[in-house]
C-alpha positions in Angstrom: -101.7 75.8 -139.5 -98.5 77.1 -137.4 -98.7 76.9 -133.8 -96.4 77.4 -130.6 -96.2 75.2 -127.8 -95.6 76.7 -124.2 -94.0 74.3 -121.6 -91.6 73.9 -119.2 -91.4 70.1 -119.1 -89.5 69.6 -122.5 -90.5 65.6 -123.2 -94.0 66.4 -122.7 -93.3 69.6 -125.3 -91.6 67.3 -127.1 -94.5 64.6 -127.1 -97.1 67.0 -128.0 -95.1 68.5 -131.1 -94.9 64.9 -132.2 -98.8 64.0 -131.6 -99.5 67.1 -133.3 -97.5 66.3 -136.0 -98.9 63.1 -137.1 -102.1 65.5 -137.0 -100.8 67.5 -140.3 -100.1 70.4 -137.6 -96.6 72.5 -137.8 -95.2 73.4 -134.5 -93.0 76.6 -135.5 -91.9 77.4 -132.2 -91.6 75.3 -128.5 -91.0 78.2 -125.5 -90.4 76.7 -122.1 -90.5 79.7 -119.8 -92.2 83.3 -119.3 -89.4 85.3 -120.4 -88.1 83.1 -123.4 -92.1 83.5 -124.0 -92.2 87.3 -123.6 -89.2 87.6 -125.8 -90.1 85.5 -128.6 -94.1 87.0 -129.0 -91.8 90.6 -128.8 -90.1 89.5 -131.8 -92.5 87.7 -134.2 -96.1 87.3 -135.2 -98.4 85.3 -133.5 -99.3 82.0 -134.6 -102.9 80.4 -135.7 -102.8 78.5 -132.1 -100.8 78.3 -128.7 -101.0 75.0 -126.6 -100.2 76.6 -123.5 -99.1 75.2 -119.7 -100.4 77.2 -117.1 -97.5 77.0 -114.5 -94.0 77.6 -116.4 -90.2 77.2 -114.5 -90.6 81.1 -113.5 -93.9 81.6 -113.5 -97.4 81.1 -114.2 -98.2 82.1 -117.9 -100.6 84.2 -117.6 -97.8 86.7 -117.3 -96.6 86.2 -121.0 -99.5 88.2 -121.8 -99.4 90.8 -119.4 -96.1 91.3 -121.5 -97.2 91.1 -125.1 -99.9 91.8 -127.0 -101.4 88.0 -128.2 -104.7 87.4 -130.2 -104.3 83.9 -131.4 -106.5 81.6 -129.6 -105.5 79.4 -127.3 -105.6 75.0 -126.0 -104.7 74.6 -122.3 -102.6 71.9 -121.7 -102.8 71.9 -117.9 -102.1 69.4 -114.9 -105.2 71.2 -112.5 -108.1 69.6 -113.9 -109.2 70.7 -110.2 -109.2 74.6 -110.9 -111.2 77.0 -113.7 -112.4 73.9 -115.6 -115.8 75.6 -116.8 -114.1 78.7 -117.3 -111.4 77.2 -119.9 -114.4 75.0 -121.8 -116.1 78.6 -121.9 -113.2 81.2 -122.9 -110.9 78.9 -124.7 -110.7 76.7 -127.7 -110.7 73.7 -125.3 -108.0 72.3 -122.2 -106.4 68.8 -123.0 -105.4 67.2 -119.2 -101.7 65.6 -119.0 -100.3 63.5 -120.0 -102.3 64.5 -123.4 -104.3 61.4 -124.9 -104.1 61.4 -128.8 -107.9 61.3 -129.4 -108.7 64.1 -127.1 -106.2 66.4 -128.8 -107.7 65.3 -132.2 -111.2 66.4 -130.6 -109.9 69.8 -129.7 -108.2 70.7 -133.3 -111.5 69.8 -134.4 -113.0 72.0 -132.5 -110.8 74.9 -133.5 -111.1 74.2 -137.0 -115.1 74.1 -136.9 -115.0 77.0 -134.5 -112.9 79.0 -137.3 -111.0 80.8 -134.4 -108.5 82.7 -136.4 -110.8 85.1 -137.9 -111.4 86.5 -133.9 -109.9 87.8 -131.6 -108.7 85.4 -128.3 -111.5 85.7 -125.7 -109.7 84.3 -122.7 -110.5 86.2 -119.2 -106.9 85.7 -117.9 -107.7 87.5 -114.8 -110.6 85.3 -114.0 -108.7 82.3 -114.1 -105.8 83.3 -112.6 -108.1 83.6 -109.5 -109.4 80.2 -109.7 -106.1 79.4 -109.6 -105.1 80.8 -106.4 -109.0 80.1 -105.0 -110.3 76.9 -106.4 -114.0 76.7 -107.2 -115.8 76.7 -104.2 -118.1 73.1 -104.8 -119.3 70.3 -103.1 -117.5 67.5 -104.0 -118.8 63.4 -104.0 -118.7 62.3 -100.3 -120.0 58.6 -101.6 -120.5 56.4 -105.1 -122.7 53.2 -105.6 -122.2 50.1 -106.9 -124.3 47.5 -107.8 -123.2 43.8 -105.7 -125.8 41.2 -107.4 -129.3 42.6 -106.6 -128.4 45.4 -103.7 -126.8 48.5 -103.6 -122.9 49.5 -101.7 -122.4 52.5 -100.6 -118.9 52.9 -100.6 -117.8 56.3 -99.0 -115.3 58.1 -100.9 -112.7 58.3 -97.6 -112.4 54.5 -97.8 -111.4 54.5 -101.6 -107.9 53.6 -102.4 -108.0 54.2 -105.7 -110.3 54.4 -108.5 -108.9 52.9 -111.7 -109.9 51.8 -115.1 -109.2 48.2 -116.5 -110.8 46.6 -119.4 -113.3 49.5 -120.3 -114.5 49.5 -116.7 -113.9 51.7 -113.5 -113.3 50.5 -110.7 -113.3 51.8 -106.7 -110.8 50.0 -104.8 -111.9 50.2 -101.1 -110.2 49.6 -97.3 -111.5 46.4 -97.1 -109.5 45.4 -100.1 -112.1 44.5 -102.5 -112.7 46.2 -105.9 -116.4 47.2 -107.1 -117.2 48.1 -110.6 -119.1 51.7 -110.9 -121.2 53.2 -113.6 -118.5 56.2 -114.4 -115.7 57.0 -116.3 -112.0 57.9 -114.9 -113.0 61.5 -117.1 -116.5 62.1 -115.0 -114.7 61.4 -111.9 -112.3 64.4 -112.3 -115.5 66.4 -111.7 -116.4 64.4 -109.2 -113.5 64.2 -106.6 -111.9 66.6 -104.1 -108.2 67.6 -105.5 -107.3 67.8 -102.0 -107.6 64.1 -101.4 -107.5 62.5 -104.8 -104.9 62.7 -107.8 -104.5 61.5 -111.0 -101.6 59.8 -111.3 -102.0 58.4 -115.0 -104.2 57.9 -117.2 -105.9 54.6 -115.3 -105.7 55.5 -111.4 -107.0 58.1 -109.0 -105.3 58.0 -105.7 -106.3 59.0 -102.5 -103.8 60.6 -100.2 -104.6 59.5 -96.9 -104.2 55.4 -98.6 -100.8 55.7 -99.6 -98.3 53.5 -97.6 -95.1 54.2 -99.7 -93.7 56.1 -102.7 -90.6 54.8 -104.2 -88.5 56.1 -107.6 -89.3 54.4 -110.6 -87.8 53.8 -114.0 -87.5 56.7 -116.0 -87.8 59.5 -113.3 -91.1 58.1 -113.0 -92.3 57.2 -109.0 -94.2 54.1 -107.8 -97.0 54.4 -105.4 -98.2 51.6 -102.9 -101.0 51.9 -101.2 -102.4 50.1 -97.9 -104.5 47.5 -99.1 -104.9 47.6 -103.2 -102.8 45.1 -104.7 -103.9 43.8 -108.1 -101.9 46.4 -110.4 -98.7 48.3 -110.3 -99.5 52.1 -110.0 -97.2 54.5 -111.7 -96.9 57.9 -111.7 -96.3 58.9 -115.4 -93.5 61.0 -116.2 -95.3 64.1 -116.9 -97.5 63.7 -113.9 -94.1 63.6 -111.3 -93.7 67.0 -111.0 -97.7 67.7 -110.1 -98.1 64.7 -107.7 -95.2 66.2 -105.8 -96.0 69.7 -105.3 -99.9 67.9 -104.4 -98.4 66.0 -101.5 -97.2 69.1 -99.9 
């Protein structure tokens, strides 16, 4: 199997060629913009699957193939878990959200090897998404979780969570009043869950909630640290892949 990656951010291209190649998968090819795109498709055959970023240095990618002709299916690899979700699971081989967790990825080669994709044509509906992109899915988001406290009940609104994060196979909601309450989710039903206006992932074990953070300072390894008001108990990094998206959400 040959495939191309498409992204801007060269470690995480450079990560994902190495994850994929402890999967037994050749990457012939890493693109990092539209135009290198549009000239290298121009020039050779497609391969059997592009991982693709949606938003490239000068442009969003969609724009590759209003270019050039491509048929080969097609992984999202895509920092806005927030927009077109259901419409990637549907018209795609499958998305993998940054920064890209080894299993997942191993789930969606799966999935394109049962699916036996390179005997069809690519069904995306570029259009469709690119509109989802521009106008997010209109949806009602969580406005409060639950958590069990001994034999009752708290109802902990989601405007007075600091955080959710996972720790030792739990999740947690770290609230206002500076106390942290296990809940019956995962950190991946969540991203359904939560309003991308107010919350972010930041990494692979902390949610954030805008209107909580107190100060953001530079990090090792162009990486930033976030403090929030109250939530104390754990260092929260932003990973390096996740820089560039947590800045353009905090405009």
């Amino acid at each position: 199997m040959k495939t191309v990656i498409i992204e801007d951010e060269k470690p995480a291209a450079r990560r994902l060629a190495r994850l994929l190649e402890r999967q037994g998968v050749a990457v012939e090819h890493m693109l990092h913009s539209v135009s290198e795109s549009v000239s290298w498709f121009a020039q050779h055959p497609g391969p059997d699957l592009i991982f693709l970023d949606i938003q490239l240095s000068d442009g969003l990618s969609f724009e590759i193939f209003d270019a050039v002709p491509v048929k080969c299916p097609i992984i999202f690899t895509t920092a806005f878990d927030e927009y077109a979700l259901q419409a990637f699971k549907l018209n795609s081989i499958d998305y993998l959200l940054k920064p890209i967790d080894e299993e997942e990825l191993e789930a969606a080669l799966e999935k394109f090897r049962s699916l036996n994709p390179v005997a069809r044509p690519l069904q995306v509906d570029f259009e469709d998404i690119r509109k989802l992109l521009v106008h997010p899915l209109d949806r009602d988001y969580k406005k409060r979780f639950t958590a069990r406290v001994g034999q009752h009940l708290k109802i902990i609104p989601a405007d007075e969570v600091e955080c959710f994060y996972s720790e030792n196979k739990g999740t947690y909601a770290a609230t206002t009043d500076g106390r942290s309450y296990l809940l019956d989710t995962t950190l991946e039903h969540l991203q359904e869950e939560l309003s991308p206006e107010t919350f972010f992932r930041v990494s692979r074990k902390f949610y954030v909630h805008i209107d909580h953070i107190s100060d953001i300072v530079a990090y090792s390894n162009s990486r930033l640290k976030i403090k929030l008001k109250r939530f104390r108990e754990q260092e929260i990094i932003v990973s390096r892949e996740r820089v560039r998206d947590f800045k353009l959400w905090l405009e």
